[in-house]
C-alpha positions as CSV (number, residue, x, y, z in Angstrom):
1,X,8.7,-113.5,-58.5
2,X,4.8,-113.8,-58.3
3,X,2.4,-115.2,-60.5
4,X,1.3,-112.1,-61.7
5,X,5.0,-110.8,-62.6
6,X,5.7,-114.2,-64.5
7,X,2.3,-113.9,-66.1
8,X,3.3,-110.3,-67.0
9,X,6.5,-110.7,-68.4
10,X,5.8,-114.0,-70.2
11,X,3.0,-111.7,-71.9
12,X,4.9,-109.3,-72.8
13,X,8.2,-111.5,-74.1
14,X,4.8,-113.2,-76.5
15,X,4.2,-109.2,-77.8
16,X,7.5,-109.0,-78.7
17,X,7.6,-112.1,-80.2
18,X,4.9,-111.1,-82.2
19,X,6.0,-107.9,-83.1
20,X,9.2,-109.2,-84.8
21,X,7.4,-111.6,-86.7
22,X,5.0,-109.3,-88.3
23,X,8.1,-106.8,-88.6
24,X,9.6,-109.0,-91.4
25,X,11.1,-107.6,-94.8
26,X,9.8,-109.9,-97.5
27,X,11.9,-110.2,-100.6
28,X,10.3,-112.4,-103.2
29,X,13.4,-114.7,-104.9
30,X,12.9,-116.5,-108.4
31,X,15.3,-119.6,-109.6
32,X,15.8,-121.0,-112.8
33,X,18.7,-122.5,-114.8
34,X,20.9,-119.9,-114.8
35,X,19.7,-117.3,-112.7
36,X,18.8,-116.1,-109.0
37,X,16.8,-113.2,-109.4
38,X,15.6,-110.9,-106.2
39,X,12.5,-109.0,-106.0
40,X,15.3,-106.4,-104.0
41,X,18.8,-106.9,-103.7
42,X,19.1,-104.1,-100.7
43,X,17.6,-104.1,-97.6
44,X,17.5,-102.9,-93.7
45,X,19.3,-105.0,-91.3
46,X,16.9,-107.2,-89.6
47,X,14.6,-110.2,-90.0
48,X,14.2,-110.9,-93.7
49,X,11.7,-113.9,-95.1
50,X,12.7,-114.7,-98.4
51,X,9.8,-115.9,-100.3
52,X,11.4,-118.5,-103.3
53,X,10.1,-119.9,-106.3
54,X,11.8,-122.5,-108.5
55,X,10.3,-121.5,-112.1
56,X,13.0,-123.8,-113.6
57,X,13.0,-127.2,-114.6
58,X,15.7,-128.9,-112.1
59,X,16.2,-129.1,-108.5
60,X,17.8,-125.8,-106.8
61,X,18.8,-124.8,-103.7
62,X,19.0,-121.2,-101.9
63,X,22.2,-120.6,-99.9
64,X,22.9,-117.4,-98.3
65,X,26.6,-116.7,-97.5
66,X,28.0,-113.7,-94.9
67,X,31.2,-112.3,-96.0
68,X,31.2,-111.3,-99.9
69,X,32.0,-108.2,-101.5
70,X,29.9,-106.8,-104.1
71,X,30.8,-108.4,-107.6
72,X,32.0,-111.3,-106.0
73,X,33.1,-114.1,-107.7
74,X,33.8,-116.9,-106.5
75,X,37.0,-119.7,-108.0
76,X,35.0,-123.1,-108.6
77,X,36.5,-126.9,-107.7
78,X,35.1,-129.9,-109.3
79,X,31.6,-127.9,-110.9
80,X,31.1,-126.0,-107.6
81,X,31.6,-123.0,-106.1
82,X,34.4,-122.6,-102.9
83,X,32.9,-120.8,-100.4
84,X,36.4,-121.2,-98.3
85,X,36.2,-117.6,-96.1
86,X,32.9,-117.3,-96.2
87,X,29.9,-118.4,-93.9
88,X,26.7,-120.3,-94.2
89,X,23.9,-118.1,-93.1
90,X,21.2,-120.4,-94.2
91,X,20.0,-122.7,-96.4
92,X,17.3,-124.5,-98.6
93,X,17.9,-127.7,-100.2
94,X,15.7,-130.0,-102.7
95,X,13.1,-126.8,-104.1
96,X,11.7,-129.2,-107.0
97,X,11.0,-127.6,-110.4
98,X,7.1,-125.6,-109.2
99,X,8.4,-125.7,-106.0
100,X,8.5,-123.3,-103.1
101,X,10.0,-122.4,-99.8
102,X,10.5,-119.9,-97.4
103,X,13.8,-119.1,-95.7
104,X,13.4,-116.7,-92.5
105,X,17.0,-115.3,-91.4
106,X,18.2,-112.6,-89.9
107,X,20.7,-109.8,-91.2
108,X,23.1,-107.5,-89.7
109,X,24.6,-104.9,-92.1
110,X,27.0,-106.1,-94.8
111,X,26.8,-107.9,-98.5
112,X,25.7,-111.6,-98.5
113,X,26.2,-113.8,-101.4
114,X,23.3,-116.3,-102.4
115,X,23.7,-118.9,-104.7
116,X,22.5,-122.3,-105.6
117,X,25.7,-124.5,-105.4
118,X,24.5,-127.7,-106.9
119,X,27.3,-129.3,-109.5
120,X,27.0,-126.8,-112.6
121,X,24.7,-124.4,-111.3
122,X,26.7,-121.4,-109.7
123,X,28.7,-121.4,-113.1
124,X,25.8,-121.5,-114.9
125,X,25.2,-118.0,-113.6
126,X,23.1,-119.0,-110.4
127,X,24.2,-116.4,-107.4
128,X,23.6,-112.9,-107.1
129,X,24.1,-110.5,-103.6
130,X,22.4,-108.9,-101.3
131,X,23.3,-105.5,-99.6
132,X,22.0,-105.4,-95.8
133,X,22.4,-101.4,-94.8
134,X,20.5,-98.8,-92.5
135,X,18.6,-96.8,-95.4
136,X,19.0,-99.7,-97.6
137,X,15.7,-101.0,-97.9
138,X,13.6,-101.0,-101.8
């Protein structure tokens, strides 16, 4: 391959790149004591950025799980949640009371769980779902 062709495709793999970063649903998320609340809780299949914001007054964490069905509800073992059957998608850890993160992941069709699984929490009411589905976006 010449210089020119490497220099060409490399070009054109960076446009892509690009292009899928700007392409991003945003979904703003809001955690507090007893509640995981989504700006949206449907969206298209794709690269989602959640956008999170711990308005509460202890440390959270934002776990997406593939797998769930809507109205989930998952048994709980020593004050947390058994995810047993489902699968880690991604995760933020420590988001201090003010705090903030941003969790970039991407989602093929289906309903994903998110919770924050810290002792107490998920029964405290902390997990709602999200619905990934062509059309599903708003």
């Amino acid at each position: 391959m010449t210089r020119l062709a490497v220099a060409g495709a490399l070009t054109l793999a960076l446009a892509i790149a690009g292009c899928a970063e700007t392409e991003a649903t945003e979904i703003e998320a809001r955690l507090t004591e007893a509640s995981i609340t989504l700006q949206s809780t449907r969206a298209e299949p794709g690269v989602i950025r959640f956008r999170i914001d711990n308005v509460g007054t202890e440390v959270h964490e934002f776990e997406i799980f593939a797998g769930a069905t809507p109205g989930m509800v998952l048994p709980v073992s020593s004050n947390v949640a058994d995810t047993t059957g489902l699968r880690v998608v991604d995760e933020i850890e420590n988001l201090f009371p003010g705090g903030q993160g941003t969790l970039t992941v991407d989602l093929r069709p289906g309903t994903y769980l998110v919770i924050c699984n810290l002792p107490g929490h998920y029964e405290l009411g902390m997990s709602t779902t999200i619905t990934v589905a062509a059309g599903g976006g708003g």
